[in-house]
Structure formats: structure tokens, C-alpha cells
C-alpha positions in Angstrom: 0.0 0.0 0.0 0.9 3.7 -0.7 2.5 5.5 2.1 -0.8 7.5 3.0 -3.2 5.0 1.1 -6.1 3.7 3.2 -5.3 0.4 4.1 -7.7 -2.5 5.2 -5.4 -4.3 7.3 -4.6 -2.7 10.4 -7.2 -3.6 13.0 -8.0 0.4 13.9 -8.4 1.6 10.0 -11.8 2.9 9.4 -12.1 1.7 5.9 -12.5 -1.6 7.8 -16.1 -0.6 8.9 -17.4 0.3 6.0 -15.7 -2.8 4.2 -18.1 -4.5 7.0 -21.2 -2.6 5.9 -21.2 -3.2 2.1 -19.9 -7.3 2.3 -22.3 -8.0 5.5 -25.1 -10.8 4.9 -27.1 -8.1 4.2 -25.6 -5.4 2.8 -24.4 -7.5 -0.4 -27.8 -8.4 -1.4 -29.5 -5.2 -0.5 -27.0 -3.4 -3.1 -27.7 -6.2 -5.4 -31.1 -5.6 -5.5 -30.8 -2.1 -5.6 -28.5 -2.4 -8.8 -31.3 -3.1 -10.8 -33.4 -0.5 -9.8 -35.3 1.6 -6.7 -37.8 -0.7 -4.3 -39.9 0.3 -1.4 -39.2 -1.5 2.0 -41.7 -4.1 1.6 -40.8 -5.0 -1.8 -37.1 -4.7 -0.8 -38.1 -7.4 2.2 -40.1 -9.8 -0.5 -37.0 -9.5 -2.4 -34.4 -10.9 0.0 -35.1 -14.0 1.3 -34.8 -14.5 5.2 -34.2 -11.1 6.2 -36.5 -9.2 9.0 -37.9 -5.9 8.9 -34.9 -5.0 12.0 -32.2 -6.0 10.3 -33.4 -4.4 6.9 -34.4 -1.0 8.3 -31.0 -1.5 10.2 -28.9 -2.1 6.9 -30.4 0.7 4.6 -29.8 2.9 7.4 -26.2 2.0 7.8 -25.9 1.9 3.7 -27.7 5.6 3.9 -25.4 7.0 6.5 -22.2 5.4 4.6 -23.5 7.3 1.8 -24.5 4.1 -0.4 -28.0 4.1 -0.6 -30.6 7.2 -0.7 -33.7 7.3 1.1 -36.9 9.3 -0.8 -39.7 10.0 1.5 -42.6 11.4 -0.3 -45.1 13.4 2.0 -48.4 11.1 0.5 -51.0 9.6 2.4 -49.8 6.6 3.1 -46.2 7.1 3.3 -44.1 6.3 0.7 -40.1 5.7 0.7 -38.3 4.7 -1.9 -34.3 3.4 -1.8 -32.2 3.9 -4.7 -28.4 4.1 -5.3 -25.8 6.9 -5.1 -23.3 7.1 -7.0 -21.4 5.8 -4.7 -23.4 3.0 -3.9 -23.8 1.7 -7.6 -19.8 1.5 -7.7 -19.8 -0.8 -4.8 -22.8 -2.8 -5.4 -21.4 -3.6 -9.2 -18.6 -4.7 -7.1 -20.5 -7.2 -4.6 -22.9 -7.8 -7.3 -19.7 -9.6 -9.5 -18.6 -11.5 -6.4 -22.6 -12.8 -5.8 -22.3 -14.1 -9.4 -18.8 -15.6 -8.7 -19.9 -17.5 -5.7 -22.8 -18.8 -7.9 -21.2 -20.0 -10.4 -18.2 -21.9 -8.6 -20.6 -23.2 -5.9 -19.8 -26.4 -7.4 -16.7 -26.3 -6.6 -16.7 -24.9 -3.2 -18.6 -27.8 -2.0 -16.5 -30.2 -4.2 -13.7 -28.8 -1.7 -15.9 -28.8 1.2 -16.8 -32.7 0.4 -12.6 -32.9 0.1 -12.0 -31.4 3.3 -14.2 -33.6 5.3 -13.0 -36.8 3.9 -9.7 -35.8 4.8 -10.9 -35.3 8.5 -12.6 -38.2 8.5 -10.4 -40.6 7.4 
């Protein structure tokens, strides 16, 4: 790294946090989903299998504050809020997004090593 450079490595860099937002559990498939275009909560929720209305309000507001993801409120009856993409955010989601599709397509092969791995142990 480049005398001055951000670097991920030491255990008190702040890049490291926001490394933690955008690959958590949920922040990779919330920017996913975004990628392809805005949702409201509850079609962001119906999206993304498994996760609960905490933990979704929790990661668009962390994305939001990190500057990833922007949050519309329109002043309607009922309330409607939309979340979209910064700039920002569409850079690192076409990131995660490639590494969603790597993992899919060399699944295969992880649990080909996985199967490995345990035979190993087990014999």
C-alpha cells in the first residue's frame, strides 16, 4: 500500500467498517437488489429472502449514512419511501454484485472442496 493510502489491514483503520457494511449478509444483497433499480421496504423485504424488517431498516440505514443508498420520503398519504443508489453506492454494489455471481457459479466447486475437506478429516 501507498505511504498514506487507506489500508484494510490494520485492526483500527476505518475503511474496515465500511468494508463490514457493504460485504455483511445483508448489505451484499441489499446493493444487489438495488443495482437493478429503486424498491420500497416491503418490496425490498419480499425480495431478499430471510431477512427481518430490523435488520433491513438497520442495513439501509447504515448503507444511507455510509453514503450508499438514498432514502426518498414522499409526503403522501400513506407514506411512501423509496431506496435507490448513489453514485457511490452503484460502484460498490457492481462490485459485490460480480462477487454474488462468482460465488454462484463456482458453488460447485466450493462444496466439491468442502466434500474434500471432510474426507480428509474423517479418514
Amino acid at each position: 500500500m501507498r505511504a498514506g493510502q487507506p489500508d484494510v489491514s490494520p485492526s483500527m483503520c476505518p475503511s474496515r467498517i465500511v468494508l463490514e457494511h457493504v460485504t455483511s449478509r445483508w448489505g451484499v444483497l441489499v446493493l444487489g437488489a438495488l443495482l437493478e433499480r429503486s424498491y420500497r421496504f416491503s418490496e425490498l423485504r419480499r425480495g431478499i429472502g430471510g431477512v427481518s424488517e430490523k435488520m433491513l431498516a438497520q442495513t439501509l440505514q447504515t448503507l444511507e449514512r455510509d453514503g450508499f443508498v438514498h432514502r426518498d420520503a414522499k409526503p403522501v398519504i400513506p407514506p411512501r419511501v423509496d431506496y435507490s443508489l448513489t453514485e457511490l453506492g452503484r460502484e460498490a454494489a457492481a462490485y459485490v454484485s460480480d462477487l454474488g455471481r462468482w460465488t454462484e457459479r463456482r458453488l460447485d466447486d466450493v462444496f466439491k472442496a468442502r466434500r474434500a475437506y471432510d474426507e480428509a478429516r474423517t479418514s
